[in-house]
N, C-alpha and C positions, 0 to 999 in steps of 0.2 A: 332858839326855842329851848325853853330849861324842861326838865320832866320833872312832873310832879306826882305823886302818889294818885292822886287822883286820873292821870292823865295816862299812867302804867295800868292802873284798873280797868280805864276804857278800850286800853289796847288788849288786855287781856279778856276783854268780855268778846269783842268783834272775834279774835283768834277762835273762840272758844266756840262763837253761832258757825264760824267756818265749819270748823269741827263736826259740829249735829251735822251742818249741810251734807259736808262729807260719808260723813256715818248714814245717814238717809237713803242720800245717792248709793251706796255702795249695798245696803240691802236691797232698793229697787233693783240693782243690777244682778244681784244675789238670786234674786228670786224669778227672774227671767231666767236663770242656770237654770231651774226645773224643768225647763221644755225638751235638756238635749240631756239628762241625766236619770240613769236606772236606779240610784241611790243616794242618800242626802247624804251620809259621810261617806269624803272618801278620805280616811287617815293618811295616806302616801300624800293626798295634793296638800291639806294641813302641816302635815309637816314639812314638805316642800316651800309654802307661806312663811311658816315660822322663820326655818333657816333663813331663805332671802332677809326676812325683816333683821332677823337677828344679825344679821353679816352687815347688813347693810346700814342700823343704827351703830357700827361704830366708825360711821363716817360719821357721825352727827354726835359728837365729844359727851354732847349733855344727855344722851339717850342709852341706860341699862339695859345689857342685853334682856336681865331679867324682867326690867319696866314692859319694853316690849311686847316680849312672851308674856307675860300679865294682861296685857292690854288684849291683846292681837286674842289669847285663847276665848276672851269673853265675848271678842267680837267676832268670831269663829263659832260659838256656842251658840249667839244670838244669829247667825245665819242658817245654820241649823233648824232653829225654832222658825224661823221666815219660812223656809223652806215646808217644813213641814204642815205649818199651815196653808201655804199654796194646794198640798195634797199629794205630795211626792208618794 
């Protein structure tokens, strides 16, 4: 099987609906945290995330420390706002 640009496209769109899936999943799961939680930020557990992630993309060669932390803060920002709409 040869790849073809169109064929790298498709693989990169399926990765990409993972992605949402993911991202979905993990505020549903976000947002059940407000049941056992006195406060939506807790900066120590964020920055507790970040590190892990950040340690742990440079097992994965093609992942910037700093991509991560980019990524990870907005998705931290946006659990925040989940949270906050539940009624924390």
């Amino acid at each position: 099987m040869s790849l073809t640009l169109e064929k790298v496209r498709k693989m990169i769109d399926l990765i990409d609906e993972e992605i949402l899936a993911l991202l979905s999943e993990r505020l549903r799961v976000v947002g059940s945290a407000t049941l056992f939680k006195d406060a939506i930020r807790d900066r120590e557990r964020e920055e507790s995330i970040l590190e892990r992630l950040c340690s742990s993309a440079k097992k994965h060669n093609r992942l910037r420390e700093e991509f991560v932390e980019l990524i990870y803060s907005e998705i931290l920002a946006e659990s925040r706002r989940v949270q906050e709409r539940r009624g924390l």
